[in-house]
C-alpha positions in Angstrom: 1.1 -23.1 12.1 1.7 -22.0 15.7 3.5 -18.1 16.5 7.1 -19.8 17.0 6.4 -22.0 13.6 5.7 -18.1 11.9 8.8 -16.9 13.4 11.0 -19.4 12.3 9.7 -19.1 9.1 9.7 -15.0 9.1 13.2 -14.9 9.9 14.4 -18.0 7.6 17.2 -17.5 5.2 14.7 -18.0 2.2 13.1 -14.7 3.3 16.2 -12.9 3.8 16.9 -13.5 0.3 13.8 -12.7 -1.1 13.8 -9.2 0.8 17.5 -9.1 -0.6 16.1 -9.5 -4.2 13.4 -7.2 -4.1 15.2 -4.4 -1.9 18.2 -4.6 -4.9 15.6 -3.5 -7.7 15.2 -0.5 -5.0 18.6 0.2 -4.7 20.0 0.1 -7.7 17.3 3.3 -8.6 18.8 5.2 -6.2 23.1 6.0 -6.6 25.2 6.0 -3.7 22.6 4.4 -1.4 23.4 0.5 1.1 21.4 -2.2 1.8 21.0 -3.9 5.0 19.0 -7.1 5.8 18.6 -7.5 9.0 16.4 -10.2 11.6 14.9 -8.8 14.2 13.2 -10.6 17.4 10.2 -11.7 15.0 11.2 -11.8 11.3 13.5 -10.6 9.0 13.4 -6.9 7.4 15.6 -5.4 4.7 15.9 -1.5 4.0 17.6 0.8 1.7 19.4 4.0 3.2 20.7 7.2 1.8 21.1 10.3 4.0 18.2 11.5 6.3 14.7 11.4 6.6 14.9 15.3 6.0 16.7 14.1 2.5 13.6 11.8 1.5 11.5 14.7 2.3 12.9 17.3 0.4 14.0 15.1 -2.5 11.6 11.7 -3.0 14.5 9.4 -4.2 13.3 6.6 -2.3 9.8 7.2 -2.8 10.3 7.3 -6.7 12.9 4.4 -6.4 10.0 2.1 -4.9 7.6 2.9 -7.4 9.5 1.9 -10.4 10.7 -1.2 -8.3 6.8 -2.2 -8.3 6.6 -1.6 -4.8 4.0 -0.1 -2.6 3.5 2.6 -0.7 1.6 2.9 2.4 -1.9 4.2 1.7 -3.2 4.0 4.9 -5.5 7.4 6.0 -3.2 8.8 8.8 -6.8 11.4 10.3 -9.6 8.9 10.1 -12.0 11.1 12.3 -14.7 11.8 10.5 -15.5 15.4 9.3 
């Protein structure tokens, strides 16, 4: 599969739904928050919002919200110089 065959595929309506789906179990953890799927130049991405970035830091909602979804987290080392 060529990179326009991945793109068409990336941004399908199949894979819309299926980020729908899975971004749902996400919200519905987490009261008073929206959902928005949305395709962008190369694929489709979906993501759940409640207030600010400065909200997720001090409370975890989210965080917590995609763990019990069975989601993942990033676990990629941020400093990878090496002591």
């Amino acid at each position: 599969m060529n990179y326009q065959g991945m793109r068409q595929l990336l941004q399908s309506p199949e894979i819309q739904e299926m980020l729908r789906v899975r971004m749902a179990r996400v919200q519905a953890a987490v009261p008073e928050s929206t959902l928005e799927v949305l395709v962008g130049r190369n694929r489709a991405r979906a993501k759940v919002i409640k207030g600010s970035d400065r909200d997720e830091a001090d409370t975890g909602e989210l965080s917590r919200a995609l763990d019990l979804a069975g989601g993942s987290r990033g676990t990629r080392q941020v400093n990878t110089k090496k002591k």
